[in-house]
Backbone as CSV, one residue per row, in Angstrom:
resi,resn,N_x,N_y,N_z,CA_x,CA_y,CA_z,C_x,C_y,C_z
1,UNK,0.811,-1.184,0.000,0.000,0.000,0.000,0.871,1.271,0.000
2,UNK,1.790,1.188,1.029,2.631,2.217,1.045,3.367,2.486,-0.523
3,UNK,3.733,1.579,-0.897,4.290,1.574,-2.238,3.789,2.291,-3.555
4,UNK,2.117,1.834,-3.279,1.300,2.672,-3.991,0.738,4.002,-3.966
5,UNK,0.835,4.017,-2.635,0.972,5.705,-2.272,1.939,6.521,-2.992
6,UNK,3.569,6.268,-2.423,4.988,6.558,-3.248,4.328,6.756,-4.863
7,UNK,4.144,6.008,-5.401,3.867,5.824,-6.592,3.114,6.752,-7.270
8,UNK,1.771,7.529,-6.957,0.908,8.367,-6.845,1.626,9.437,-6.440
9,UNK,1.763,9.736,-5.274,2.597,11.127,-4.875,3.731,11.452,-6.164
10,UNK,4.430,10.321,-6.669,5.304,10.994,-7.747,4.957,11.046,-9.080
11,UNK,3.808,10.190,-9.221,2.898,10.934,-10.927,2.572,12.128,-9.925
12,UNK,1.486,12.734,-9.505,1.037,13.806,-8.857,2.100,14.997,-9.138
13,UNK,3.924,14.577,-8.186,4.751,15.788,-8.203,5.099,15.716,-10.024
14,UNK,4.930,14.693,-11.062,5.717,14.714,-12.165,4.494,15.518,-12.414
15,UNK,3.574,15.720,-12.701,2.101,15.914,-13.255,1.920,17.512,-12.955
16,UNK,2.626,17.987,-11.463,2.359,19.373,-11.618,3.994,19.908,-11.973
17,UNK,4.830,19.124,-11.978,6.154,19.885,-13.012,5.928,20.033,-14.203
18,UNK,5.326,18.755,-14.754,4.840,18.596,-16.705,4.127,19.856,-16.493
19,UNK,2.924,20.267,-15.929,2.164,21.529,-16.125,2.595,22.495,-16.249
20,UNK,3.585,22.758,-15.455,3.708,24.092,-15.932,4.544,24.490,-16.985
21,UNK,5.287,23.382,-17.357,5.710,23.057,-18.765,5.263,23.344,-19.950
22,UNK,4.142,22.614,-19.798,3.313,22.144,-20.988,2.120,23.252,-21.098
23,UNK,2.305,24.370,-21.747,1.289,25.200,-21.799,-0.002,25.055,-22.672
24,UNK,-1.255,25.157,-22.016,-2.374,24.836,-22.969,-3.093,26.322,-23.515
25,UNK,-2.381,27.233,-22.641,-3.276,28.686,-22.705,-2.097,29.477,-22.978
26,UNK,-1.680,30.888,-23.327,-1.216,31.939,-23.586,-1.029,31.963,-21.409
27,UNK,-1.890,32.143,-21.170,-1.746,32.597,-19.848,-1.116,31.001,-18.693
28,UNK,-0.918,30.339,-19.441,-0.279,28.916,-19.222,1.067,29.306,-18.665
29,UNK,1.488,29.454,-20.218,2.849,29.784,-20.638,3.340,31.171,-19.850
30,UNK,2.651,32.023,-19.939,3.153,33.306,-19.430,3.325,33.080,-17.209
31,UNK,2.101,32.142,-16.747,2.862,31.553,-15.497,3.925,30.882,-15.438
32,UNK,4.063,30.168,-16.632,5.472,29.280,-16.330,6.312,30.091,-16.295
33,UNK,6.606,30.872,-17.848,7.765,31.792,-17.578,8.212,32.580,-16.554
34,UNK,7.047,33.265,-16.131,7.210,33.849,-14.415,7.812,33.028,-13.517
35,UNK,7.203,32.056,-13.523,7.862,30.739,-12.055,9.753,30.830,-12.301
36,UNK,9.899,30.738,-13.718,11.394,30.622,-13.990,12.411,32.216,-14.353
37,UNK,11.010,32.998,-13.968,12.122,34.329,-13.768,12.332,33.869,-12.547
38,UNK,11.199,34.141,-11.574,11.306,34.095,-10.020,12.057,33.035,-9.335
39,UNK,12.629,32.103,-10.266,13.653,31.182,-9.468,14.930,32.243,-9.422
40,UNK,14.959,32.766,-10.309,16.480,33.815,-10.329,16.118,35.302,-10.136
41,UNK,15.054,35.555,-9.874,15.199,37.477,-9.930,13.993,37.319,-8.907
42,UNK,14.078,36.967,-7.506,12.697,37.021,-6.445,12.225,38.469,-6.384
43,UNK,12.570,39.303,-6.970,12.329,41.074,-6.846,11.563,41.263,-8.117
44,UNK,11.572,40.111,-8.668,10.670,40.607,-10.148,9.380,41.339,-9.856
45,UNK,9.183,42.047,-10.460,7.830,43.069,-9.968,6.405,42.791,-11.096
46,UNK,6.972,41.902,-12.548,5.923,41.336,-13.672,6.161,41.565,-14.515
47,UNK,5.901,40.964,-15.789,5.892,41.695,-17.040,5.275,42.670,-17.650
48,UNK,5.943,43.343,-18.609,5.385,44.482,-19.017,4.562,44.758,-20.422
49,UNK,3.426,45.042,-20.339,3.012,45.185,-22.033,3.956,46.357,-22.851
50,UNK,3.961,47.929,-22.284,4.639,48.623,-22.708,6.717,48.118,-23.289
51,UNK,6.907,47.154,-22.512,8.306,46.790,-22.760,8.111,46.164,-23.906
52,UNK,7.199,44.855,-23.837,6.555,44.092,-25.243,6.658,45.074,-26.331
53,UNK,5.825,45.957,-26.095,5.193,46.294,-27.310,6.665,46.954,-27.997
54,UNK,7.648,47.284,-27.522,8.821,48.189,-27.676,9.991,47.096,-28.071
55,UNK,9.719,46.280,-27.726,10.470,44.829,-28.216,10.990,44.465,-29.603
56,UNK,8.924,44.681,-29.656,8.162,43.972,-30.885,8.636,44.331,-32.101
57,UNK,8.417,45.907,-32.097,9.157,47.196,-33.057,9.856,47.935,-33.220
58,UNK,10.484,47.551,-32.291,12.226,47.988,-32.515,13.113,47.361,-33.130
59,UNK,13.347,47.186,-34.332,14.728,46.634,-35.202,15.762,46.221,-34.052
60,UNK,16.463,46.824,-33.338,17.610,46.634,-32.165,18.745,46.336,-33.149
61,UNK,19.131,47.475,-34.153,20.197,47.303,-34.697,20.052,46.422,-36.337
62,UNK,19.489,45.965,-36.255,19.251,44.803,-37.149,18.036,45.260,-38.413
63,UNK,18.015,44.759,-40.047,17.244,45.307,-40.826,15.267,44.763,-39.965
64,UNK,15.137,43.674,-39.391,13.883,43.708,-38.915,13.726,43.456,-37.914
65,UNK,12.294,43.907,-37.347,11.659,43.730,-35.923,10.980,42.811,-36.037
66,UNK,9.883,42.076,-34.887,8.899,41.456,-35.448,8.044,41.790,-36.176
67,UNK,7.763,43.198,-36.033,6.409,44.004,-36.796,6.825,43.528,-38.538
68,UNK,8.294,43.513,-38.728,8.260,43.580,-39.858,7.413,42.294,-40.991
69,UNK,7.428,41.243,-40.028,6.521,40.278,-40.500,5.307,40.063,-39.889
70,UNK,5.060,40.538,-38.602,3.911,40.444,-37.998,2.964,41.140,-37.857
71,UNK,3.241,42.410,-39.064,2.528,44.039,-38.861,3.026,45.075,-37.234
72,UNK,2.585,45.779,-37.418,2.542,46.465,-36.241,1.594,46.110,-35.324
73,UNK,0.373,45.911,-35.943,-0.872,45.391,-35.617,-0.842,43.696,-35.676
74,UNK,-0.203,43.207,-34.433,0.038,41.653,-34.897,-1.670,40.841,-34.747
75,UNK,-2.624,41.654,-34.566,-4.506,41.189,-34.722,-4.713,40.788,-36.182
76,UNK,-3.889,41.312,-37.062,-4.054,41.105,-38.410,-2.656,40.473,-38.971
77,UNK,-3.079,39.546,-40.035,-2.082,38.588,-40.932,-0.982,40.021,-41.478
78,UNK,-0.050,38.903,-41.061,1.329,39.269,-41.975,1.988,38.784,-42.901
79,UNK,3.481,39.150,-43.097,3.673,38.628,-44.286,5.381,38.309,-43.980
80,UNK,5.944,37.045,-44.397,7.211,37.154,-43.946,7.981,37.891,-44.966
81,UNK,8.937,38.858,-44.593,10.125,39.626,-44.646,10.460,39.561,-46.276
82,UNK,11.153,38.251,-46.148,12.198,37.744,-47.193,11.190,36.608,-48.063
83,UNK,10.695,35.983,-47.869,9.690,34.793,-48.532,8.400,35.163,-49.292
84,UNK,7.731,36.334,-48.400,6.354,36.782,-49.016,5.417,35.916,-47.906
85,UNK,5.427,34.572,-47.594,4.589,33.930,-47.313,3.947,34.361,-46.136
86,UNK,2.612,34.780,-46.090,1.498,34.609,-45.315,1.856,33.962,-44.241
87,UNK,1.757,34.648,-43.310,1.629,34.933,-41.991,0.244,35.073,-40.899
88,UNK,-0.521,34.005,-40.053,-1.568,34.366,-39.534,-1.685,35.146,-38.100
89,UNK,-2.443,35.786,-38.225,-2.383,36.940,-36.864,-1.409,36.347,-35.656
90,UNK,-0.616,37.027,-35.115,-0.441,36.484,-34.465,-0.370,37.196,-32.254
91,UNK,-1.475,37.759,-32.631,-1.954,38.304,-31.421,-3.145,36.676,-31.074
92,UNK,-3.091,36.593,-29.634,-4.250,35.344,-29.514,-5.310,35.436,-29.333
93,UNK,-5.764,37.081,-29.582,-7.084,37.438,-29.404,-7.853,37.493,-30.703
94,UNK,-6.653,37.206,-31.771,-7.144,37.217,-33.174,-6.768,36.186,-33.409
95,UNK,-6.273,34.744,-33.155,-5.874,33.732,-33.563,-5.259,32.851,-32.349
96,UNK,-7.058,32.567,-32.020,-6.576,31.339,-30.922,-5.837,30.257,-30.193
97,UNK,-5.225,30.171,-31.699,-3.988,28.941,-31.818,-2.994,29.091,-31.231
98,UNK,-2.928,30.597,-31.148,-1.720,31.242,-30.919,-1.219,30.993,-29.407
99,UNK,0.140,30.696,-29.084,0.680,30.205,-27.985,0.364,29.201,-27.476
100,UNK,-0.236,28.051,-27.626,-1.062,27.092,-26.928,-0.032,25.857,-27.279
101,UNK,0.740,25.824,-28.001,1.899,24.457,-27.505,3.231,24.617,-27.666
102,UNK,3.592,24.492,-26.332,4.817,24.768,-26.217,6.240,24.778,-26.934
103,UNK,6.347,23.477,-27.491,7.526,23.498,-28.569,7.280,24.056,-29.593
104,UNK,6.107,24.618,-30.048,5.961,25.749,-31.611,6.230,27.001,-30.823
105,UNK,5.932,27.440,-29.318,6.035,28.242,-28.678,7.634,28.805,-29.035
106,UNK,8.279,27.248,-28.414,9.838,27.929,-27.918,10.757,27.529,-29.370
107,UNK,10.007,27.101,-30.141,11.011,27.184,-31.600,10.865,27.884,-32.309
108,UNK,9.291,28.705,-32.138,9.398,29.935,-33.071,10.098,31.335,-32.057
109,UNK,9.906,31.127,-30.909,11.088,32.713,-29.966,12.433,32.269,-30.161
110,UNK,12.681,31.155,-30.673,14.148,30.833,-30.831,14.413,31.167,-32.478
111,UNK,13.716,30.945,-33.031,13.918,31.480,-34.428,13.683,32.810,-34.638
112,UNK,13.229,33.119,-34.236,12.567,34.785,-34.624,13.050,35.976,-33.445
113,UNK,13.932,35.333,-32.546,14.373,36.216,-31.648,15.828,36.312,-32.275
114,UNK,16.453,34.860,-32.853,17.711,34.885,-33.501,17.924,35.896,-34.212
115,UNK,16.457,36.008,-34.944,16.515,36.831,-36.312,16.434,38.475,-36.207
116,UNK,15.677,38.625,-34.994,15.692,39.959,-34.492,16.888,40.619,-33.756
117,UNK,17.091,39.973,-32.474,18.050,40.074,-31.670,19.168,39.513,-32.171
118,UNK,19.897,38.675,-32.896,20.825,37.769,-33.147,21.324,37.337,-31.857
119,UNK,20.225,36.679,-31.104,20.355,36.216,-29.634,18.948,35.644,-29.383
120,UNK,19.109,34.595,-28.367,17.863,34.468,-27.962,17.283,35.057,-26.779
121,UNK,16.030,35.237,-26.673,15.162,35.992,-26.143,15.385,35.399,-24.694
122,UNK,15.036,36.405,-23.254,15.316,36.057,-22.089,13.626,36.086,-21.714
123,UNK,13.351,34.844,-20.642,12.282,34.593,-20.332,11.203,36.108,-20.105
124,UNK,12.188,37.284,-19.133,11.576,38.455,-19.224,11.260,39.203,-20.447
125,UNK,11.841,39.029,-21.576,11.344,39.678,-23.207,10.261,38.987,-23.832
126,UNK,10.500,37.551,-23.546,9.270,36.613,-23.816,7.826,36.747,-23.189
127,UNK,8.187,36.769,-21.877,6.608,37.274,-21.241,6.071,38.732,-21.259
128,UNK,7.412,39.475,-22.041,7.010,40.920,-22.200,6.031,41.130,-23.208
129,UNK,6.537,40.640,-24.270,6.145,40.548,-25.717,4.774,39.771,-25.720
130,UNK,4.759,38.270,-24.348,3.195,37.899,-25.046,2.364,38.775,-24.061
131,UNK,2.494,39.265,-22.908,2.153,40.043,-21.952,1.240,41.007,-23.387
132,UNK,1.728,41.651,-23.786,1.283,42.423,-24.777,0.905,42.075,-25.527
133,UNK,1.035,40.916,-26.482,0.198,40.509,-27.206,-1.080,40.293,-26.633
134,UNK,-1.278,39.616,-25.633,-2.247,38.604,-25.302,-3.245,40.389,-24.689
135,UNK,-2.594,41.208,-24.432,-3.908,42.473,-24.435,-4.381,42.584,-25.270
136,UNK,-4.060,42.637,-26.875,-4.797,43.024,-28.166,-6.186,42.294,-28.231
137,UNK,-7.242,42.906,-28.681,-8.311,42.358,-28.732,-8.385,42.332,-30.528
138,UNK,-8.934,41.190,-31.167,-9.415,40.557,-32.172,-10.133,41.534,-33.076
């Protein structure tokens, strides 16, 4: 019995580590990222939409921002840069899809932060940026 207890208690502790992992919501993801500022910065005070939004459209040296493929207005389709190809909103108030699984999550801020920043994005730019997205309404 005891054994089976053990057993339970550690799906249970694996089950709420996978969670906060595994984001199903925009606001999923944006707790996790918090949990893993606050392991290293306990003074964090939150993310910012205004920082987001300044992120988003600022070149930072470089020929593009995100706006440049994502509009300024990321509620409405864009267009990529260099390819042409169609781009769907990518605010989640205009495109539900948006942020809801994690590895499209962290391979597109790893691609597209490369491309912006020629660096990748720090958990605080990440929750800045969806912080702000996730205000836009549809």
């Amino acid at each position: 019995m005891a054994r089976i207890a053990r057993r339970l208690a550690l799906a249970a502790a694996f089950a709420a580590v996978a969670g906060g992992a595994l984001a199903q919501t925009p606001s999923d993801y944006l707790r996790s990222l918090e949990a893993t500022v606050r392991r290293t910065t306990p003074t964090f005070a939150g993310f910012s939409a205004q920082r987001g939004e300044r992120l988003f459209k600022t070149t930072h040296g470089g020929e593009w921002s995100s706006a440049s493929c994502h509009t300024d207005q990321p509620t409405a389709a864009g267009k990529h840069a260099k390819t042409g190809k169609s781009i769907a909103p990518l605010a989640p108030g205009a495109n539900a899809e948006r942020f809801t699984d994690p590895g499209k999550i962290e391979k597109w801020f790893k691609r597209n932060c490369n491309d912006v920043l020629a660096r990748a994005c720090t958990p605080v730019e990440k929750g800045d940026i969806l912080t702000w997205l996730t205000s836009l309404k549809g």
